[in-house]
DRENDO-1510 file (C-alpha; in Angstrom, 1 decimal, always signed):
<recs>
REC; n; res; u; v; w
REC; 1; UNK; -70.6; -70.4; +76.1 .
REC; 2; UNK; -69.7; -68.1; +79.0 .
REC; 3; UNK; -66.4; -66.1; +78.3 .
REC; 4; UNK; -64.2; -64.1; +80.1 .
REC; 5; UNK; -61.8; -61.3; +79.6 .
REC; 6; UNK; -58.0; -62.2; +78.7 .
REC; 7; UNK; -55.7; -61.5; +81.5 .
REC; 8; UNK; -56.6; -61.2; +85.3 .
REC; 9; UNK; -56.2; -56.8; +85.4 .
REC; 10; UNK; -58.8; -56.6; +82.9 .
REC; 11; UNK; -61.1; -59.1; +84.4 .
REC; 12; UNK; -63.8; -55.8; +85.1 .
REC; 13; UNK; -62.8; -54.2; +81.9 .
REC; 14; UNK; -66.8; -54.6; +80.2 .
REC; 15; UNK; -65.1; -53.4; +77.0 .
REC; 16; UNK; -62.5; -55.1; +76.7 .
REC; 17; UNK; -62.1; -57.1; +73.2 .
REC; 18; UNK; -59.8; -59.9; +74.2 .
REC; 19; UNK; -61.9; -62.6; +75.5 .
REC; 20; UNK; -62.0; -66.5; +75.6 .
REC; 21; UNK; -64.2; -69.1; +77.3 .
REC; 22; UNK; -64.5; -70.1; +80.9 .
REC; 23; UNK; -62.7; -73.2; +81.8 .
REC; 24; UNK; -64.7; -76.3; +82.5 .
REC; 25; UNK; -63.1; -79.5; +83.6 .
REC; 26; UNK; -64.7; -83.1; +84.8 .
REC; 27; UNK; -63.0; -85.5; +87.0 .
REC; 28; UNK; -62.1; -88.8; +85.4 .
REC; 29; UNK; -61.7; -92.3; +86.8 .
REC; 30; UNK; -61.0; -93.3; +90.7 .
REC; 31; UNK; -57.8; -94.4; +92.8 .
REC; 32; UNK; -54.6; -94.4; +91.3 .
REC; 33; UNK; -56.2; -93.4; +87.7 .
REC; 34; UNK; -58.1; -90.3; +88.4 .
REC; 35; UNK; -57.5; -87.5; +86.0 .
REC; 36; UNK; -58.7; -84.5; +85.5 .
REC; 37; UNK; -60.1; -83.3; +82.0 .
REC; 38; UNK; -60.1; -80.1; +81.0 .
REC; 39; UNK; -63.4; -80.3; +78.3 .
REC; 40; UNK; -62.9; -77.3; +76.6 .
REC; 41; UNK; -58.9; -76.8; +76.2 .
REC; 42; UNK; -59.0; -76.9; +72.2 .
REC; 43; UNK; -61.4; -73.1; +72.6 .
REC; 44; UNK; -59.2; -72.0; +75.2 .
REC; 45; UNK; -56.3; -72.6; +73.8 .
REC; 46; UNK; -57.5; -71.0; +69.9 .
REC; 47; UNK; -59.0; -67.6; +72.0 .
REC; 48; UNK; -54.8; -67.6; +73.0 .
REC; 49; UNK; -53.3; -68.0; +69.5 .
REC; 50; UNK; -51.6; -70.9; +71.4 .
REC; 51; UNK; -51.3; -74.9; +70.9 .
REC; 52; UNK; -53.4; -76.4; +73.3 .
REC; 53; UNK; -50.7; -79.1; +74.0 .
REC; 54; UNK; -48.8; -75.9; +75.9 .
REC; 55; UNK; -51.3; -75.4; +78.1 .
REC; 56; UNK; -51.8; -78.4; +79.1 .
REC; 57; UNK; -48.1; -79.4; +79.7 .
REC; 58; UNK; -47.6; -76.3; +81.9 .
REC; 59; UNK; -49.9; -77.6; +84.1 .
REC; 60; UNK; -48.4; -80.5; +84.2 .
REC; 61; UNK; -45.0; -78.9; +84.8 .
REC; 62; UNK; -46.6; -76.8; +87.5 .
REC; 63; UNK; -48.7; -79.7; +89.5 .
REC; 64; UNK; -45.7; -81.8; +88.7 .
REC; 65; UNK; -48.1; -84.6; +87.2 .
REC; 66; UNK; -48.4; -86.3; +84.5 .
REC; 67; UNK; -50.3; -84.3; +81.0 .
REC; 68; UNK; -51.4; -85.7; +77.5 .
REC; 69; UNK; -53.0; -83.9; +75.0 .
REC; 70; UNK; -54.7; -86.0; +72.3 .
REC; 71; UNK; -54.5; -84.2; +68.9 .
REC; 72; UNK; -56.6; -86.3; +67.3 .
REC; 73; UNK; -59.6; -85.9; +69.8 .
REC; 74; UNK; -58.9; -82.9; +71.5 .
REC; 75; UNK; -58.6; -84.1; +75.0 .
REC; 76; UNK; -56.4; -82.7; +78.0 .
REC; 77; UNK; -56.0; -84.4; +80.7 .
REC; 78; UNK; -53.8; -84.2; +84.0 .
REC; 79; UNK; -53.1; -86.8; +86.0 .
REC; 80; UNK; -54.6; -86.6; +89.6 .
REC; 81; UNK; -57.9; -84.4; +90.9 .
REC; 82; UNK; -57.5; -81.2; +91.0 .
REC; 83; UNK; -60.5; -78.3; +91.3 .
REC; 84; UNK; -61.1; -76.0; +88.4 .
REC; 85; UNK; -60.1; -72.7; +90.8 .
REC; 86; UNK; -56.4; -74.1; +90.8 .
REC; 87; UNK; -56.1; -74.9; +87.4 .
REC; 88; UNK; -57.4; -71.1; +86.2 .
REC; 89; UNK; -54.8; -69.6; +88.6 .
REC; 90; UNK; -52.1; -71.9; +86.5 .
REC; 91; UNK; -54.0; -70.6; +83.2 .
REC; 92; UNK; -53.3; -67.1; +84.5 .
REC; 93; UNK; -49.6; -67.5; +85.1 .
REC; 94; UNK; -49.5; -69.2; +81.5 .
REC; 95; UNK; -51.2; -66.2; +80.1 .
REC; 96; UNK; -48.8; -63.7; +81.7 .
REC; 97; UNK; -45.2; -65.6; +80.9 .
REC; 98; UNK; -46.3; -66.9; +77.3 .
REC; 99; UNK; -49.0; -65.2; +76.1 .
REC; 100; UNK; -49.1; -61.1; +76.9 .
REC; 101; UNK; -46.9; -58.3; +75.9 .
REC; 102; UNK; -44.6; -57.4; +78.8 .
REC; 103; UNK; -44.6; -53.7; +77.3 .
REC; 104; UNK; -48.4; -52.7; +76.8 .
REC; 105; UNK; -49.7; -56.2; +77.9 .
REC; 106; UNK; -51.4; -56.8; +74.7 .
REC; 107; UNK; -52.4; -60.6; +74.1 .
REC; 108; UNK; -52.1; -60.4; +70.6 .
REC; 109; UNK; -48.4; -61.9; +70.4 .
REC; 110; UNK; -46.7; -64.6; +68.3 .
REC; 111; UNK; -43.8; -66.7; +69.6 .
REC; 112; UNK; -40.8; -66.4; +68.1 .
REC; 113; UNK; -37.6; -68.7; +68.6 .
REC; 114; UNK; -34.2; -67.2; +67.6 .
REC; 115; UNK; -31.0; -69.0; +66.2 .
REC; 116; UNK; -29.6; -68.7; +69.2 .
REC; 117; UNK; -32.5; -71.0; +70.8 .
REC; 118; UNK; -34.3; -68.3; +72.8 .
REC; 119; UNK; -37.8; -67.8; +72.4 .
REC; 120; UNK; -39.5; -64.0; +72.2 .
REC; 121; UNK; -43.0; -62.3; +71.6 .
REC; 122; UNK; -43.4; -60.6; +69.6 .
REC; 123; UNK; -46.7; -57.9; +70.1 .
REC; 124; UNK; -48.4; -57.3; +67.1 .
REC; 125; UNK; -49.9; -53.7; +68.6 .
REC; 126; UNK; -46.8; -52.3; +69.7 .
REC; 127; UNK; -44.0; -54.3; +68.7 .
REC; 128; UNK; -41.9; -54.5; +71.9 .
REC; 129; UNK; -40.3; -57.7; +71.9 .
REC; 130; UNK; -40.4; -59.5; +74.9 .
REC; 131; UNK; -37.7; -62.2; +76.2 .
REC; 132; UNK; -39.4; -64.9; +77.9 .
REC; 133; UNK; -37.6; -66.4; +81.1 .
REC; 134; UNK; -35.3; -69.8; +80.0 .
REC; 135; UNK; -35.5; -71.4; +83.3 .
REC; 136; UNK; -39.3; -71.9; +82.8 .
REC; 137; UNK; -39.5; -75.7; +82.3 .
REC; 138; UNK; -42.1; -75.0; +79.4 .
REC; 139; UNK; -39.3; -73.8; +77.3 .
REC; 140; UNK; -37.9; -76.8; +76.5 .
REC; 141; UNK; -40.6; -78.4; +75.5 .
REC; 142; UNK; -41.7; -75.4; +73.0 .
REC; 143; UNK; -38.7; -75.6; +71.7 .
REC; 144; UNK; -38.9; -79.3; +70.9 .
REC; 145; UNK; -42.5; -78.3; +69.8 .
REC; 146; UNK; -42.2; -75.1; +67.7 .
REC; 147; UNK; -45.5; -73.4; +66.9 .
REC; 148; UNK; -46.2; -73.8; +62.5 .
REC; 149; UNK; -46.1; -70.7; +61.1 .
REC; 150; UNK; -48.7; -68.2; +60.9 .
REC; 151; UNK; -49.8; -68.8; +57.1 .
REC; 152; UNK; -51.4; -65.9; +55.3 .
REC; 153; UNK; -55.2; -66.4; +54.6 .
REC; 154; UNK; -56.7; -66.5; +50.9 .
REC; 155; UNK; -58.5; -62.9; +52.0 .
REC; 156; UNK; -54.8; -61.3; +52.9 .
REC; 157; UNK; -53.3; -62.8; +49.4 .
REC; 158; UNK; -56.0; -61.2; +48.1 .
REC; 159; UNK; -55.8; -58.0; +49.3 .
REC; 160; UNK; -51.9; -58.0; +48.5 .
REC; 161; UNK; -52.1; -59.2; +45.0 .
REC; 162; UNK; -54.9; -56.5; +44.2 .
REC; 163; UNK; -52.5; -53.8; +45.9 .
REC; 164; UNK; -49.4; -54.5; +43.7 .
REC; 165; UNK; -52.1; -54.5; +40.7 .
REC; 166; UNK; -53.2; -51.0; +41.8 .
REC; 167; UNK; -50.1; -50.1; +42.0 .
REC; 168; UNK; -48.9; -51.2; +38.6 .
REC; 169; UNK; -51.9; -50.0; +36.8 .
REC; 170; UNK; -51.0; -46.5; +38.6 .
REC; 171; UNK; -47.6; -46.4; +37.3 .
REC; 172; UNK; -48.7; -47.4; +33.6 .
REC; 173; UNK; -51.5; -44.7; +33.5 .
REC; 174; UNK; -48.5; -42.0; +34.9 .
REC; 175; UNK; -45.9; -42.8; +32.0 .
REC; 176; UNK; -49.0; -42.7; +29.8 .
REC; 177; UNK; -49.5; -39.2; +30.8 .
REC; 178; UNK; -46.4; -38.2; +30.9 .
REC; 179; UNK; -45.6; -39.0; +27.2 .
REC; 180; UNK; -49.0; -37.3; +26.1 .
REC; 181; UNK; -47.4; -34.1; +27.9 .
REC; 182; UNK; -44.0; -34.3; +25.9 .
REC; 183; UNK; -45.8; -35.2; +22.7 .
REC; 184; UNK; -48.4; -32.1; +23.3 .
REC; 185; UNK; -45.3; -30.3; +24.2 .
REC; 186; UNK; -43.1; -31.1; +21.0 .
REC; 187; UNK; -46.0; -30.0; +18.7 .
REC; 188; UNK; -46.4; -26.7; +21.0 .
REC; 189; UNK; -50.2; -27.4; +22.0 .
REC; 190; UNK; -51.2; -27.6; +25.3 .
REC; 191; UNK; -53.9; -29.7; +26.4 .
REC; 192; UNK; -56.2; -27.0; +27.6 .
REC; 193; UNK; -55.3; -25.8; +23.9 .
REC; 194; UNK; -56.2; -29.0; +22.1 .
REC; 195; UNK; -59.8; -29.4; +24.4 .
REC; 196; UNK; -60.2; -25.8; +23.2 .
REC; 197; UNK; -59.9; -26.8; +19.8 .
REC; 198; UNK; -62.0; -29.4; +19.4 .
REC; 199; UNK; -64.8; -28.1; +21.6 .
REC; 200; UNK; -65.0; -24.4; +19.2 .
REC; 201; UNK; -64.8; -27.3; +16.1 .
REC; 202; UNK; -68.2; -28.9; +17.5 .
REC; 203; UNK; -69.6; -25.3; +18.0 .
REC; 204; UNK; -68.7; -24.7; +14.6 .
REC; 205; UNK; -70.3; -28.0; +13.1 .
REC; 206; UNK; -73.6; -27.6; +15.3 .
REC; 207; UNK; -74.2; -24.0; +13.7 .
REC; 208; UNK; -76.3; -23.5; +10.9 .
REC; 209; UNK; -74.0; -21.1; +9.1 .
REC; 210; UNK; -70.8; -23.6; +8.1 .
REC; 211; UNK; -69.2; -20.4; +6.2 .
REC; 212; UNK; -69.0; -18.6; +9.7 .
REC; 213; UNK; -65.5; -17.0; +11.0 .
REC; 214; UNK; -65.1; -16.4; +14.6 .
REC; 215; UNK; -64.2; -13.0; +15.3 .
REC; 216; UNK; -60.0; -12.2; +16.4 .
REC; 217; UNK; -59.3; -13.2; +20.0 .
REC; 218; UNK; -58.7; -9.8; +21.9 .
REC; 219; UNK; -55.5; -8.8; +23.6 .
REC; 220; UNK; -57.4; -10.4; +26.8 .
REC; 221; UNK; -58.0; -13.5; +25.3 .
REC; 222; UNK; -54.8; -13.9; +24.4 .
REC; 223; UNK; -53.6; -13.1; +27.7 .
REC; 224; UNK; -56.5; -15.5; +29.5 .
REC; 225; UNK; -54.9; -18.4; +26.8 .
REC; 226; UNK; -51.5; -17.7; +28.1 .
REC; 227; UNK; -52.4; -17.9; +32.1 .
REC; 228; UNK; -53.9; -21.4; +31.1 .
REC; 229; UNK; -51.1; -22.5; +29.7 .
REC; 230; UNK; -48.9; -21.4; +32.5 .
REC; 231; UNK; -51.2; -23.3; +35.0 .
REC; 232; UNK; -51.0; -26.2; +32.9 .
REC; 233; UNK; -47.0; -26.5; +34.2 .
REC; 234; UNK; -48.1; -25.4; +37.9 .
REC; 235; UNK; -48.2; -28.4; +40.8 .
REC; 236; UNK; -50.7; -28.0; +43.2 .
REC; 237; UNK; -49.7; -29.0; +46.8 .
REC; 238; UNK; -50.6; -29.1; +50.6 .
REC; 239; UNK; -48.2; -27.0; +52.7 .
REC; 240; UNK; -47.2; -29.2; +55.3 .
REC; 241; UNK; -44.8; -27.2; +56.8 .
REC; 242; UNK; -45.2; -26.9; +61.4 .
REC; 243; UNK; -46.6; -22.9; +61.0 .
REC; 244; UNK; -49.1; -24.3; +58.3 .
REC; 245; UNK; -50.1; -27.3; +60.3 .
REC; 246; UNK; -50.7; -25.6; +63.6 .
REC; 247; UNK; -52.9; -22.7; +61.5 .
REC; 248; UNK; -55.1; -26.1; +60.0 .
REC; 249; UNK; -55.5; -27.4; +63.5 .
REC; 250; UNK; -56.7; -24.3; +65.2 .
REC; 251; UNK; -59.2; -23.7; +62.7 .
REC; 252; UNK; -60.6; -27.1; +62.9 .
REC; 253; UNK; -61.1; -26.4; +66.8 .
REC; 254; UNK; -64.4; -26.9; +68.4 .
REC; 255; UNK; -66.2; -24.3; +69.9 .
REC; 256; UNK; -65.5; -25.8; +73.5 .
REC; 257; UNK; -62.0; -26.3; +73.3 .
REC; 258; UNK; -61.1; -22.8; +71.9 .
REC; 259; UNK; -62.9; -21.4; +74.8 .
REC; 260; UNK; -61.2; -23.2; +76.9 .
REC; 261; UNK; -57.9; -22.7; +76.0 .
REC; 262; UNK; -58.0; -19.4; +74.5 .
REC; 263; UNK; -57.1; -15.7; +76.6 .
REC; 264; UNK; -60.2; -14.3; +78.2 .
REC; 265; UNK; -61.2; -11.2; +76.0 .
REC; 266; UNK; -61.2; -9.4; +79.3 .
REC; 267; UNK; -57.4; -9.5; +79.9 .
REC; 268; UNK; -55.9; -6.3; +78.0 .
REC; 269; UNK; -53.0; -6.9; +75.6 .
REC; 270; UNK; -50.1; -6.1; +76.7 .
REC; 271; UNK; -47.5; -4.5; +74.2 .
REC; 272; UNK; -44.0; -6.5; +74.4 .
REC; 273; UNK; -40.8; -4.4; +73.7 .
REC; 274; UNK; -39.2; -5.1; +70.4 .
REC; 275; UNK; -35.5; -5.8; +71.3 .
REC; 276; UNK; -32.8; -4.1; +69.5 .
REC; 277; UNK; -30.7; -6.6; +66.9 .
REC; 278; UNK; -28.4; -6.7; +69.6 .
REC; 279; UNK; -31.0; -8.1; +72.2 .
REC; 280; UNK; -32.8; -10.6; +70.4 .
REC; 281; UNK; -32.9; -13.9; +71.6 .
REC; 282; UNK; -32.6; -17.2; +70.1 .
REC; 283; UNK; -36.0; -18.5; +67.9 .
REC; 284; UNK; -37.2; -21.7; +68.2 .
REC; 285; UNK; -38.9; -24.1; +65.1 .
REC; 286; UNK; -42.7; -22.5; +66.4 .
REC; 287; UNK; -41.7; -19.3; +65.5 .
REC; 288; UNK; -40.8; -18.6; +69.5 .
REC; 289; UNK; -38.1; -17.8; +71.6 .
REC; 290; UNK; -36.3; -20.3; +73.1 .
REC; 291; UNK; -36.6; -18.3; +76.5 .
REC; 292; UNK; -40.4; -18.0; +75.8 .
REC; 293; UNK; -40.8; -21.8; +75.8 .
REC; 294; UNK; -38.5; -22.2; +79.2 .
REC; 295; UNK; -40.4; -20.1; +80.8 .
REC; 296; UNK; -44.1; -21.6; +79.8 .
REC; 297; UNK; -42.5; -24.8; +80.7 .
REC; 298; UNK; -41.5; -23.7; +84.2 .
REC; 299; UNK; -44.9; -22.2; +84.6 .
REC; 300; UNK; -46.9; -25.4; +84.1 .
REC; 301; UNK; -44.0; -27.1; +86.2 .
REC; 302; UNK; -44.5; -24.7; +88.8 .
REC; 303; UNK; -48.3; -25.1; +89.0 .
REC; 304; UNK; -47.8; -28.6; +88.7 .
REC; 305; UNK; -45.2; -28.7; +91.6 .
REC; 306; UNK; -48.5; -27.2; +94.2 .
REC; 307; UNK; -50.2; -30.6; +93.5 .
REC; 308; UNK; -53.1; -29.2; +91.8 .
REC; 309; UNK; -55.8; -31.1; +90.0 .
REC; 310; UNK; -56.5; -32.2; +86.5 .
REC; 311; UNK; -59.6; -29.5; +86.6 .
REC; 312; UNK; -57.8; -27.3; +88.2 .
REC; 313; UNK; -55.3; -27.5; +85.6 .
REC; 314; UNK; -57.7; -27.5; +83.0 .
REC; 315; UNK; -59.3; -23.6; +84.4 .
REC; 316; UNK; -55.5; -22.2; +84.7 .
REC; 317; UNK; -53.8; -23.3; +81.5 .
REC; 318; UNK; -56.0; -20.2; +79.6 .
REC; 319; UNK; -54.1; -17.6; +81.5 .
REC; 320; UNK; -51.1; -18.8; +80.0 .
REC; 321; UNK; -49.5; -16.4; +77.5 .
REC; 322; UNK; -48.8; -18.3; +74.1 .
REC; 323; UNK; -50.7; -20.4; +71.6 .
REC; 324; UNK; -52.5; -23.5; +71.8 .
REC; 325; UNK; -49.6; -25.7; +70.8 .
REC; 326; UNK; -47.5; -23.8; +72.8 .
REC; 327; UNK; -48.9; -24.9; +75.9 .
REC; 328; UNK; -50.0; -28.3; +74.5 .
REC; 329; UNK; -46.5; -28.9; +74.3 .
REC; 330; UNK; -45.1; -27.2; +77.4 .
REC; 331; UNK; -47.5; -29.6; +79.8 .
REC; 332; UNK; -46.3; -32.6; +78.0 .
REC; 333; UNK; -42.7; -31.3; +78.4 .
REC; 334; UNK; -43.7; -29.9; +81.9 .
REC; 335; UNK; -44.9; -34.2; +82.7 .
REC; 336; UNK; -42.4; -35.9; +81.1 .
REC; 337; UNK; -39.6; -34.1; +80.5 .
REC; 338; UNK; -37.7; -35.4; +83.5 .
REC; 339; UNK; -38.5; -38.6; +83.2 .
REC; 340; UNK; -35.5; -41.3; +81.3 .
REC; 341; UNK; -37.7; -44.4; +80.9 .
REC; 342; UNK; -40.8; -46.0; +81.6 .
REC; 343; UNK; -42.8; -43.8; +79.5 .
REC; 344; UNK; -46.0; -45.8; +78.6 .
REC; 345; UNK; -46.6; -46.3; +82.7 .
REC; 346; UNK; -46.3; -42.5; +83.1 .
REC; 347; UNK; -48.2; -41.2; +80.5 .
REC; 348; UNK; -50.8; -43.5; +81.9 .
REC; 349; UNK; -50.2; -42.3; +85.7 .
REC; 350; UNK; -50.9; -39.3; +84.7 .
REC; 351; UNK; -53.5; -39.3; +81.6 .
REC; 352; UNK; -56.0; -37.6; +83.8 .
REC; 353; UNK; -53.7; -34.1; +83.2 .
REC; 354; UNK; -53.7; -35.2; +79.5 .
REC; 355; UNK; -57.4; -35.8; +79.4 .
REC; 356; UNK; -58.5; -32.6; +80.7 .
REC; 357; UNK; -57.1; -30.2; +78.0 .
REC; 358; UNK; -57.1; -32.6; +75.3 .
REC; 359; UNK; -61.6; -33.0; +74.1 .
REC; 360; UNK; -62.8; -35.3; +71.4 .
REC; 361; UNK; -62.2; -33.3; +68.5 .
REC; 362; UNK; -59.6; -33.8; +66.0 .
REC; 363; UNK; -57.5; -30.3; +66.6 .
REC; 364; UNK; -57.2; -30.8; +70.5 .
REC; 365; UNK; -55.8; -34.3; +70.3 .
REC; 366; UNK; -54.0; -33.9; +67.2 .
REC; 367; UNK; -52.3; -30.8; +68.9 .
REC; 368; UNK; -51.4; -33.2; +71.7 .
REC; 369; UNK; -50.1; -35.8; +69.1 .
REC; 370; UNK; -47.7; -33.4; +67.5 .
REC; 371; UNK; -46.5; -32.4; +71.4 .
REC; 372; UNK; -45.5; -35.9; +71.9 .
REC; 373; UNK; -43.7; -36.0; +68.8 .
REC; 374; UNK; -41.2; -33.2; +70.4 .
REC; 375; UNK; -40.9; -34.5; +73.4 .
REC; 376; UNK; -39.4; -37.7; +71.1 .
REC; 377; UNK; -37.1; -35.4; +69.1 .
REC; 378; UNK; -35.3; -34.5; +72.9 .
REC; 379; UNK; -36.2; -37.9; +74.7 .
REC; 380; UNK; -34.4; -40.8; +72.8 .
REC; 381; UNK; -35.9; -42.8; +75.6 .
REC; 382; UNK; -39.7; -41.4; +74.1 .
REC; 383; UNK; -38.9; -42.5; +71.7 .
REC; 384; UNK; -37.8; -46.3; +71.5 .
REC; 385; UNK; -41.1; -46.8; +73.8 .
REC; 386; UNK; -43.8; -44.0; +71.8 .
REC; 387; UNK; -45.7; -47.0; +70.6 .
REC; 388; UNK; -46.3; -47.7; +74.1 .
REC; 389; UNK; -47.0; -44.4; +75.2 .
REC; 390; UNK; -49.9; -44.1; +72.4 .
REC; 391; UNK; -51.0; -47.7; +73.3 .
REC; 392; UNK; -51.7; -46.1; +77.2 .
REC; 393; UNK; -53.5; -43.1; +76.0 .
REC; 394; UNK; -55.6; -45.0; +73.1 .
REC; 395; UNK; -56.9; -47.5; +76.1 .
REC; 396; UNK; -57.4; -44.5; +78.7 .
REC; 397; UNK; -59.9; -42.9; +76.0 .
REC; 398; UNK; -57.7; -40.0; +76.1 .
REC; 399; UNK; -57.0; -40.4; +72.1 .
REC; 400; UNK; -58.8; -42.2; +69.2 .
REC; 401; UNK; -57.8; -44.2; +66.8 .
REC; 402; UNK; -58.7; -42.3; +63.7 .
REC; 403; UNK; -56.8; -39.1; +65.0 .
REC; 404; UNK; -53.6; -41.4; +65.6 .
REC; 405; UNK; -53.6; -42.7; +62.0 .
REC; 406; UNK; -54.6; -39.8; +60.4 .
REC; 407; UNK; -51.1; -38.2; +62.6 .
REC; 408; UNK; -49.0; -41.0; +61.5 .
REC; 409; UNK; -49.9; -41.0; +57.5 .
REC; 410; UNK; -50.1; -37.6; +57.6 .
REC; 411; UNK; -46.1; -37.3; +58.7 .
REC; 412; UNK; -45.3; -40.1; +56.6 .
REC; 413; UNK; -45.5; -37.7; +53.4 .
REC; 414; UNK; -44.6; -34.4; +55.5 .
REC; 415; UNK; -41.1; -32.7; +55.4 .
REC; 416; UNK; -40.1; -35.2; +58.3 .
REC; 417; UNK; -40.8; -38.1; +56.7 .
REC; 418; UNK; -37.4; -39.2; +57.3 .
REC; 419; UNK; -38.0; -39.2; +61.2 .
REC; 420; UNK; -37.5; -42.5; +63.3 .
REC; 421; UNK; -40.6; -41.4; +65.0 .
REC; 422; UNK; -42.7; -43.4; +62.7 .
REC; 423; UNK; -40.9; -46.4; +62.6 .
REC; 424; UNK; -41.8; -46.7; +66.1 .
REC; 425; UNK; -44.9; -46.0; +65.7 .
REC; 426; UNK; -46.1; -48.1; +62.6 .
REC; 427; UNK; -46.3; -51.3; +64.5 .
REC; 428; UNK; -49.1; -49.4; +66.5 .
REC; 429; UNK; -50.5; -48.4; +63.4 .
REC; 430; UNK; -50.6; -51.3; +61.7 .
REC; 431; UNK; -52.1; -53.0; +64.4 .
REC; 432; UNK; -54.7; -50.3; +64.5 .
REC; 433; UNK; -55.6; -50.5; +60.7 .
REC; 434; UNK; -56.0; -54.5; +61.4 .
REC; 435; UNK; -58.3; -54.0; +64.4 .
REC; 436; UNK; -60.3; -51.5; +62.3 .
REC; 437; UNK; -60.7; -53.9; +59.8 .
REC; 438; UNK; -61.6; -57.0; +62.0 .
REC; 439; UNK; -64.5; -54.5; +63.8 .
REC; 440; UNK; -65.8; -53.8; +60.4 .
REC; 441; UNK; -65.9; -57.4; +59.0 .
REC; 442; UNK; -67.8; -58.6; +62.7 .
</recs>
């Protein structure tokens, strides 16, 4: 069966996922009965997560004819002749009204009808909601004809049930340990203690000499049993403070991109003058002056502002003073800072900028990752539409999917947990973790 992609602006897309068959219809009967059949409406119509009785009515609605759709035996038909051309240009329409996103203009949507008798999409990739056009004559009859619900399959229950049963077991096992700890702690033995115990008792029993006595513990041992013990109360954790961050990123740099955006060794240092208490400025959260950012910002703008080129770009940005976040962050401030809405079509107007400092390692995007994540903290506008922003850069190849989630989950249990940024941004992350799944499974 040929197939085709979903949606006419991806039609040359070869990599596109979203597909469905080509449409193939037969002309029926003669005179006043002709009809035309559309033979494979049921696949059609399953490729769109939609009833095939919509499609077929909206061509009715459209022509202005007569449609049935027989559930029973799966046949559309329309009443007249009409060539199979016309009818895929209708399909089209249908596709963009009913069936794609009207933010990223992702097919993977579900119809939604509110109380107040509207109906919505709702994107599964980056959860805009879209409000579909009431004067449609389709409308009405989804509305008569609600879509069933989307029931979960027995692999999904599955999945869920073993989750909560991880999670419970996880939970037991913790207030398991924690009463060992109080009990150990009551009777004044540690458990490094109580391991050292028994292990000198099965030294003892594997000698030959039973009547043996260890020699007194030395002043050192004694002081070696107390550090364990104080360990034994210490909490290991990852610092996941900005500074800390930033220092994890750079080292994981490849060699390419730190010799791209790092000074050339040839440049002398220059020594900056350390300002009296009276003259210092204002520091920002990286641990730089406010002044210092402004200024890096107004370079880049400045460059910018001469219409220079994505390579261009790309060859200059090194002679920036400042570190690698630093001017991460003041090019995506430098793009986008004046801009109020319409994010996800800018960032893709100009991806080509983004794409040229930004390589396929994990520091260099993650770097740009955390610089769209300020330019959300000062644009509220960023960031009501940052799902479709990543959503532009994840199809321009400009970031991967891997380095997104491992972004998200990572500032999900980081000091800003509590941000809004990733409640805009889990729909998109969901809907990658789902797509990553479905891949694996095919």
């Amino acid at each position: 069966m040929a197939l085709q992609n979903i949606g006419a602006d991806n039609r040359d897309d070869a990599f596109y996922r979203y597909k469905m068959p080509k449409m193939i219809t037969k002309i029926e009967g003669r005179g006043n009965g002709i009809k035309t059949n559309v033979v494979n409406m049921v696949d059609i119509a399953k490729a769109l997560a939609r009833p095939a009785s919509y499609t077929t009515k909206y061509f009715g609605c459209e022509l202005g004819a007569q449609s049935k759709f027989d559930e029973k035996t799966g046949t559309s038909l329309v009443n007249g002749s009409h060539d199979t051309a016309k009818l895929a240009s209708l399909l089209e329409n249908f596709i963009k009204k009913y069936v794609q996103c009207y933010g990223c203009g992702n097919p993977e949507t579900e119809i939604l009808i509110t109380k107040t008798q509207m109906i919505q999409l709702k994107c599964a990739a980056c959860g805009f909601v879209s409000d579909v056009d009431m004067r449609d004559k389709l409308t009405t009859f989804i509305l008569k004809n609600p879509p069933e619900p989307k029931k979960a399959s027995k692999k999904e229950k599955g999945m869920r049930k073993a989750e909560k049963e991880r999670l419970k077991e996880g939970e037991v096992a913790d207030e398991e340990q924690k009463k060992i700890k109080k009990e150990l702690k009551k009777k004044g033995v540690s458990a490094k203690d109580a391991n050292g115990k028994s292990s000198s008792s099965k030294r003892k029993g594997s000698g030959s000499d039973e009547d043996r006595v260890s020699p007194p513990p030395s002043q050192a041992d004694e002081k070696e049993v107390v550090d364990d013990d104080e360990e034994d109360d210490v909490q290991w954790q990852t610092d996941t403070s900005i500074e800390a961050a930033r220092q994890r990123i750079q080292e994981q740099l490849s060699a390419v991109t730190a010799d791209m955006v790092m000074l050339s060794t040839s440049e002398p240092e220059k020594k900056e003058k350390v300002p009296e208490p009276s003259e210092k400025k204002p520091v920002s959260a990286n641990g730089k002056t406010s002044a210092d950012d402004e200024t890096l910002v107004e370079k880049v703008k400045a460059e910018l502002g001469k219409g220079i080129s994505a390579a261009q770009l790309k060859s200059l940005l090194p002679s920036f003073t400042g570190s690698t976040q630093d001017k991460v962050s003041a090019l995506v401030e430098a793009l986008f800072g004046g801009v109020e809405k319409g994010f996800g079509k800018e960032f893709t107007k100009k991806k080509n900028y983004l794409a040229a400092v930004v390589g396929q390692d994990e520091g260099s995007q993650l770097l740009l990752l955390v610089g769209i994540e300020g330019l959300c903290g000062k644009k509220s506008g960023a960031l009501k539409e940052v799902a479709l922003i990543l959503k532009a850069l994840y199809d321009g190849d400009v970031l991967e999917e891997e380095y997104i989630l491992q972004w998200y989950n990572d500032g999900l249990k980081g000091k800003n947990k509590s941000s809004p940024i990733w409640k805009s941004v889990k729909p998109f992350a969901e809907w990658l973790q789902s797509a990553e799944s479905e891949s694996e499974e095919e």
